[in-house]
Structure formats: structure tokens, C-alpha cells
C-alpha positions as CSV (number, residue, x, y, z in Angstrom):
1,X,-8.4,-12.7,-0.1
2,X,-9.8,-13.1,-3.1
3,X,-8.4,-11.5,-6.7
4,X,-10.3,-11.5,-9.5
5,X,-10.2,-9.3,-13.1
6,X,-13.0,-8.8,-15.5
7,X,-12.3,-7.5,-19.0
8,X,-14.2,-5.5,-20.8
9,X,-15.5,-7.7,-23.8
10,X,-15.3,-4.8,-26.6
11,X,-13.2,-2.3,-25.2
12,X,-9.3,-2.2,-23.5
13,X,-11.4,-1.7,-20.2
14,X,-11.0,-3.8,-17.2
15,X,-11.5,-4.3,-13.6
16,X,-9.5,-5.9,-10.3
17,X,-11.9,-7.2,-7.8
18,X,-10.1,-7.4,-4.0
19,X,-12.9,-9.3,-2.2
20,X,-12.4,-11.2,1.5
21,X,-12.7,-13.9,1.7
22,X,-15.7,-15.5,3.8
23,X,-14.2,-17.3,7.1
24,X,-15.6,-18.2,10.2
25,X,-13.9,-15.9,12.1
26,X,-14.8,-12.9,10.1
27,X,-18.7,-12.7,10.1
28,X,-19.2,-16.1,8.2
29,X,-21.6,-15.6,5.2
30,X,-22.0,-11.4,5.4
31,X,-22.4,-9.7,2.7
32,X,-20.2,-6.5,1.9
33,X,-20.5,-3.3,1.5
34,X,-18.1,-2.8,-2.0
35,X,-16.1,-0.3,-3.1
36,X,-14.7,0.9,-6.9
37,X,-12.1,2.9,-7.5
38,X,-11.6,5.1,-10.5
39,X,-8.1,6.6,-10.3
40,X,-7.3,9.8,-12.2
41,X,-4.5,11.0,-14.9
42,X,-6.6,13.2,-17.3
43,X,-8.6,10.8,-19.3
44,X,-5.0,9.9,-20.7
45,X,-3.8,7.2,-18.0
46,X,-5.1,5.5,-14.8
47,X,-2.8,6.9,-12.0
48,X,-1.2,3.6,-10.0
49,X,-1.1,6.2,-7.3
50,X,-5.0,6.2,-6.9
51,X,-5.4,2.7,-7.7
52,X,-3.9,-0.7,-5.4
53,X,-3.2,1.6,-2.9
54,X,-6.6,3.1,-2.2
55,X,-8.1,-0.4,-2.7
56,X,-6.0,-2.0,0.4
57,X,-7.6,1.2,2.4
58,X,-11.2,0.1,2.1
59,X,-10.2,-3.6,2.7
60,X,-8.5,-2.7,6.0
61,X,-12.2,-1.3,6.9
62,X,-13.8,-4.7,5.9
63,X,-15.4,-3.6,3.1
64,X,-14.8,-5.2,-0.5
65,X,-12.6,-2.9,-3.2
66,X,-12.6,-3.0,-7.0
67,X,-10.0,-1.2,-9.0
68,X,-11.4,0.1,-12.2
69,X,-8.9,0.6,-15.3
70,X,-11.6,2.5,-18.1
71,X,-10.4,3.0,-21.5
72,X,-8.6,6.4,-21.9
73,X,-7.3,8.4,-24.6
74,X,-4.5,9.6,-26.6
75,X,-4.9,12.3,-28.6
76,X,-1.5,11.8,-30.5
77,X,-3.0,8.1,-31.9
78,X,-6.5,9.8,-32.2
79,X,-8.0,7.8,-29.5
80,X,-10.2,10.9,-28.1
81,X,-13.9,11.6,-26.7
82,X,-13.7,8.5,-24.3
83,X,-16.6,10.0,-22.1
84,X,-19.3,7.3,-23.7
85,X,-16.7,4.3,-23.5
86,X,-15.3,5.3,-19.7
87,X,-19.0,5.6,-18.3
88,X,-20.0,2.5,-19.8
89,X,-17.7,0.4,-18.7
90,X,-17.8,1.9,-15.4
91,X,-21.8,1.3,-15.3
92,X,-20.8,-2.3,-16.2
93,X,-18.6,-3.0,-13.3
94,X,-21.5,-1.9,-11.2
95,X,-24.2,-4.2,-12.7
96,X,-21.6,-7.0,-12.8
97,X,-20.9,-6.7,-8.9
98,X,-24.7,-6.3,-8.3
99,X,-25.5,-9.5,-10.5
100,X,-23.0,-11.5,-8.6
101,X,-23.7,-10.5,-5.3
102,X,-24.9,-13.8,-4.1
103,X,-21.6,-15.7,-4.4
104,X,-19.3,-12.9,-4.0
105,X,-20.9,-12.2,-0.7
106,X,-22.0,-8.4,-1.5
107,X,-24.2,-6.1,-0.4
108,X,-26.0,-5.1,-3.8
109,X,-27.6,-2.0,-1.8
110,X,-24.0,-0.7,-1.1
111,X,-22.3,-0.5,-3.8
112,X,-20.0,3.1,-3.7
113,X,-17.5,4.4,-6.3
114,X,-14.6,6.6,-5.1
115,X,-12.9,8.6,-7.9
116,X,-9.5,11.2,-7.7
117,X,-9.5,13.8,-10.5
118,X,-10.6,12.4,-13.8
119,X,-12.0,9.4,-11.7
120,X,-13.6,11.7,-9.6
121,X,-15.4,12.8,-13.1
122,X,-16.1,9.8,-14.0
123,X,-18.0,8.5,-11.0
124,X,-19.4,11.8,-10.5
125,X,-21.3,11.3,-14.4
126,X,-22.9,7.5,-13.5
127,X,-23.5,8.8,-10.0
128,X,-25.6,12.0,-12.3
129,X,-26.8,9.4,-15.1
130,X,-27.5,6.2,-13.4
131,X,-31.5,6.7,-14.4
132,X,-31.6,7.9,-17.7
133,X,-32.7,4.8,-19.6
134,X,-30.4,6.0,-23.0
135,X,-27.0,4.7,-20.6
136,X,-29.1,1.4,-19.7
137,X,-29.5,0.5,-23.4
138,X,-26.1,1.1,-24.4
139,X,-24.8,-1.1,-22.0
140,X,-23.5,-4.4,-23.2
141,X,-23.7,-7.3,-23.5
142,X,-27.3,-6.6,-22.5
143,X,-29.4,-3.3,-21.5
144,X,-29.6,-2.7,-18.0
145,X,-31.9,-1.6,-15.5
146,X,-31.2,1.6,-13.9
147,X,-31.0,0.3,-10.5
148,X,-28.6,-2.4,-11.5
149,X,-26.0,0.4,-12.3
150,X,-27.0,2.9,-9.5
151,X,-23.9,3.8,-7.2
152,X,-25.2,4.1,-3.5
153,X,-22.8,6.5,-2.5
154,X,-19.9,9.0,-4.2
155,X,-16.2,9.7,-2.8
156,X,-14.9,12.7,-5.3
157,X,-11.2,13.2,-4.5
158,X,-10.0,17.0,-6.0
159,X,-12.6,15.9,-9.2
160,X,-13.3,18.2,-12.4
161,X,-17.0,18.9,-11.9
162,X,-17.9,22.3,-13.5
163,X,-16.0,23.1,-16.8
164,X,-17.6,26.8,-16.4
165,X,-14.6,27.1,-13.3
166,X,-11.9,25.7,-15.3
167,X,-12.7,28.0,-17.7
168,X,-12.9,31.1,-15.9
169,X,-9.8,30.1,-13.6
170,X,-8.0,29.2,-16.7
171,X,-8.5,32.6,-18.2
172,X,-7.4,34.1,-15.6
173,X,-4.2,32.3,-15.5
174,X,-3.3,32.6,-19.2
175,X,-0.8,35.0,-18.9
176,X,1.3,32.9,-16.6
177,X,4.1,31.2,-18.2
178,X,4.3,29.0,-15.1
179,X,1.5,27.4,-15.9
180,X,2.2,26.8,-19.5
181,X,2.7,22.9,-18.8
182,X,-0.7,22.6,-16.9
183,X,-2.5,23.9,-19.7
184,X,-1.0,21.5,-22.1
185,X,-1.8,18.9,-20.4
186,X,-5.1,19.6,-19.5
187,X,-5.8,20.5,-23.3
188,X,-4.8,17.0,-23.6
189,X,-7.3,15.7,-21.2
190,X,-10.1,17.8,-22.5
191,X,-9.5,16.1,-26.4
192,X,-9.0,13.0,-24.2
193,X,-12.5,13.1,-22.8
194,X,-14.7,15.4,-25.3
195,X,-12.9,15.0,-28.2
196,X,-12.4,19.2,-28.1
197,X,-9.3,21.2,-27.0
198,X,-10.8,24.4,-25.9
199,X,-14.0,24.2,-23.2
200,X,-16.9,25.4,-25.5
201,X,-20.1,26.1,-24.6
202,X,-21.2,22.7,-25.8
203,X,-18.5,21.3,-23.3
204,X,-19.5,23.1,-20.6
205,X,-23.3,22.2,-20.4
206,X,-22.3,18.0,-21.5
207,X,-19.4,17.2,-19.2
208,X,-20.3,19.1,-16.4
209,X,-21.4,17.0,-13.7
210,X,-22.3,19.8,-11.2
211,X,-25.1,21.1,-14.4
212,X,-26.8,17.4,-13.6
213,X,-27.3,17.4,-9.6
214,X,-30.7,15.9,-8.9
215,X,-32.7,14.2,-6.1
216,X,-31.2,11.1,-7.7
217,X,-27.6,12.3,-7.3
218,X,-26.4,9.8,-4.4
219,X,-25.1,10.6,-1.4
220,X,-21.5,12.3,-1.9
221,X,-17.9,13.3,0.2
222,X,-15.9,15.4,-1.1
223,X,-12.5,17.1,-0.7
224,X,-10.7,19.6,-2.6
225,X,-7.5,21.9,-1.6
226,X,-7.7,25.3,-2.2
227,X,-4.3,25.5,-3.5
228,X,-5.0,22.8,-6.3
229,X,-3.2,24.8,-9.5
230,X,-4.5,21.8,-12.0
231,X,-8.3,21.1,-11.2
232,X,-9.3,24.2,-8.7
233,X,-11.1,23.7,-5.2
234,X,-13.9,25.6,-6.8
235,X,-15.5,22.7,-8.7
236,X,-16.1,21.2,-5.3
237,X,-17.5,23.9,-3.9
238,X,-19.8,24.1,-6.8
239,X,-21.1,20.6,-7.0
240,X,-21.2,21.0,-3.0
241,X,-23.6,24.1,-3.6
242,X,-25.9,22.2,-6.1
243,X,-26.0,19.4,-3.7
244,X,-27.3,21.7,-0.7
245,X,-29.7,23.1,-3.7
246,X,-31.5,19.6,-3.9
247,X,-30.9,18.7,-0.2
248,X,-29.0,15.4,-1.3
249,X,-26.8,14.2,1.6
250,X,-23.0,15.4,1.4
251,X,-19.9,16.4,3.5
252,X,-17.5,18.6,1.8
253,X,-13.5,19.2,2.8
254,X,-11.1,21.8,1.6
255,X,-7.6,21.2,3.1
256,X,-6.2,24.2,2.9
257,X,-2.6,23.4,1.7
258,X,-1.6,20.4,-1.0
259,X,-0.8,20.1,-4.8
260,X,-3.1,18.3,-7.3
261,X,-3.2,14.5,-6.7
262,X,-2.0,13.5,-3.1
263,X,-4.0,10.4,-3.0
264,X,-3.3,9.4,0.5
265,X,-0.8,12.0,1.0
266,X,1.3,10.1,2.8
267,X,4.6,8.1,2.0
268,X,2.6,5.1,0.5
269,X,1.5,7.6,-2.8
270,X,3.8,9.6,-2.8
271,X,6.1,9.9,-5.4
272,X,8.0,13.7,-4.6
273,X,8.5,15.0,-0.8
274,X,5.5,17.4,-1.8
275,X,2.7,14.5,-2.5
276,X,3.0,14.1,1.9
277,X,0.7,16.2,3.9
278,X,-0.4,15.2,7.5
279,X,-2.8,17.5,7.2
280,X,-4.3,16.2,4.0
281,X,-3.8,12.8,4.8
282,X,-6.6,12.9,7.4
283,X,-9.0,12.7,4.7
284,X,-9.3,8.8,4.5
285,X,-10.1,8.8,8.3
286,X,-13.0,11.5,7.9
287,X,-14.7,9.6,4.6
288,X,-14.2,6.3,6.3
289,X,-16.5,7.9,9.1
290,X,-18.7,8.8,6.3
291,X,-18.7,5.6,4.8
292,X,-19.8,4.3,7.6
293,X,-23.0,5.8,8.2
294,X,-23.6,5.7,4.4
295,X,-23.0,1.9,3.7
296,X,-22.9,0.3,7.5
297,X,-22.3,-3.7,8.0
């Protein structure tokens, strides 16, 4: 194997490339389908959980992993409204692994992003924005083209994709003391990501990836369980529903039981007894299957 990371030149951005190695017993000179990985924690952190573990997943399938670490924020140091930075640097790692291609012995037409949470945000809003020529230019060192930084296909893992949802649900909730923690923290995130604590109206309609579906929209899996307390099942369901609106390809999963954030849901993320579910767990199997009809080798 093959480790390589890439920082981000003018941001605290930076990515782990897990490539294999080319041998002759393991179809000498093929190019790769590639995965990258955006783990989740709220726009404040990268979650090991959903990083180096997921990554060693996709190379046991024979396909390439890249673990992205995007800038994040912290709203205590007044490091908030990361949303340009993250998708930037995320847009980046694309075009770099599409540049490079040729000697790192990828695929450049499959080239998929699997995010969990905030990740699944995050890779959600290139997989929405990849055309618009405005996130081309801003890229640096140099513009890119919009097919250099276009995702071929989407894993979203219990994502935030309507902010109309968590605001509703939340409201709903408000009176629960139970769920006073939760709501601090995801006011924290919000600041984190939009530089605002309360989802506005503004909020709602920017950094709402289900509001942005298109025939451009790649395809996308994604799983959700409905008893997710932190980001509900029902953004799923709605980015699911826009998806079916544009007939883009997509396979949707909502496990029925599980917390927020199981990312295998086995022993190997698992950090309390209640992170297991065998149930949950199958998920990697049924994306894998996915996967490959999406991005065969």
C-alpha cells in the first residue's frame, strides 16, 4: 500500500490517500475506482470513527480510499461559516485525484465521496455544486473545470440535508429537557458551518442540499435510522424524494433501530455498547453492492 497526504496550501485542510499498490498479481497496471471519505462531528471536528476505519473498508473491496480532514470550526475562537472553505478543499481533493490519475493508477470517471453526518453534508453540497462555474473559479491554486471536480457517485451516512426538517423536528422537541445537550451542540454546528445559531430562512434555502437536486445530482445511497435523535431520518427521506422527482439513480435505507453516528456499527467504531447494531451494520455490505454497479473494475 501506498500512503500519501496532501495539505491544503492556504487552509488547515488536508487529505490521506490509501492507494494499492500496483503488482502483478493484482490486475497489473488497472486503474481504480477511488473513494473519499468525509467523516462527520458537526462542522467542529472530523470524527476518527468515520475516518481510517471506513477507508480500510473500501480497500478490502479493491478500490482506492482517501480520507478527507476539511477545515472546521469553533465558534468559541470565532472560527465559523466554514461552508466555502470545507467545499473547496473537498472540490480540490477531487481535481487533485483526477489530475493524477495516470500514475496513481485511477479511474478518473470513478471518483465517489462517502460522507457520515456533517460529511454527509458536505459531499452531498459538491455532489449539488460540482457545475456551477462560481466553485470552479474559487478553487486554488488554479480555476477548475467542472468536470475535474465532479463526484461520480454519493454515499450519505445519517447526513443533514434539509434544514426545513431540523427545524420543524427541533421545534417540536424544544420542550424536552432531555434533549437540551443536542441542541447545544447542534447550535454549535450550525455557527460552525453558516456562521448563524438559529436556522433562518436564509439558512434554510443556502445549506440545504435537498433544495439543490438536479439531473446533475450524481448517483446517490443513502441510509438513515429512524430513531436518529441528532440529525432525523427525515432528511434522507427528503433528499430521497427530490432524487425520485428528477429520476437521478438512488437506493435509500432506514434501519429501523440505532443512535446518531454508528459508522460501521460494529466493535471496530464503536466507542459505547450502543454504537453496535447487527442490524445496522449490514449497511456496508448493501452500498458495497451498490458501489459496484455504480463504479465497476
Amino acid at each position: 500500500m501506498i500512503i500519501q497526504t496532501h495539505k491544503f496550501n492556504e487552509t488547515a485542510g488536508f487529505f490521506t490517500a490509501y492507494l494499492i499498490e500496483d503488482s502483478k498479481e493484482l490486475l497489473p497496471g488497472k486503474k481504480r475506482p477511488v473513494i473519499v471519505i468525509a467523516p462527520g462531528g458537526g462542522y467542529l471536528f472530523t470524527s476518527d470513527r468515520e475516518a481510517e476505519p471506513i477507508a480500510f473498508k473500501f480497500l478490502s473491496m479493491g478500490y482506492h480510499a482517501v480520507v478527507l480532514r476539511y477545515t472546521t470550526g469553533n465558534p468559541a475562537e470565532n472560527r465559523i461559516g466554514v461552508a466555502d472553505t470545507a467545499i473547496k478543499e473537498l472540490a480540490q481533493t477531487v481535481r487533485y485525484l483526477r489530475q493524477n490519475c495516470e500514475h496513481l493508477l485511477i479511474d478518473p470517471d470513478k471518483i465517489g465521496i462517502c460522507g457520515f453526518s456533517a460529511g454527509a453534508h458536505l459531499a452531498a453540497s459538491l455532489g449539488l455544486h460540482w457545475h456551477e462555474k462560481e466553485l470552479g473559479k474559487s478553487l486554488s491554486p488554479e480555476a477548475a473545470r467542472p468536470e475535474e471536480i465532479r463526484p461520480s457517485a454519493l454515499i450519505l451516512a445519517y447526513g443533514l440535508l434539509d434544514y426545513q426538517v431540523m427545524k420543524e423536528k427541533s421545534a417540536e422537541l424544544a420542550q424536552d429537557e432531555s434533549k437540551k445537550q443536542m441542541f447545544d451542540f447542534m447550535d454549535q454546528a450550525n455557527v460552525a458551518l453558516t456562521g448563524e445559531k438559529k436556522i433562518t430562512e436564509s439558512v434554510i434555502q443556502t445549506f440545504s442540499p435537498s433544495r439543490f437536486v438536479s439531473s446533475n445530482t450524481p448517483p446517490s445511497f443513502l441510509w438513515h435510522t429512524s430513531e436518529d435523535g441528532l440529525v432525523y431520518s427525515e432528511n434522507s427521506l427528503v433528499f430521497a424524494l427530490e432524487m425520485a422527482r428528477h429520476h437521478v439513480p438512488y437506493e435509500l435505507h432506514i434501519f429501523q433501530e440505532g443512535e446518531h453516528g454508528l459508522a460501521l456499527a460494529n466493535q471496530v467504531t464503536a466507542n459505547t455498547p450502543s454504537q453496535i447494531s447487527p442490524e445496522v451494520e449490514t449497511w456496508f455490505q448493501l452500498a458495497s453492492a451498490w458501489l459496484k454497479k455504480q463504479l465497476p473494475f
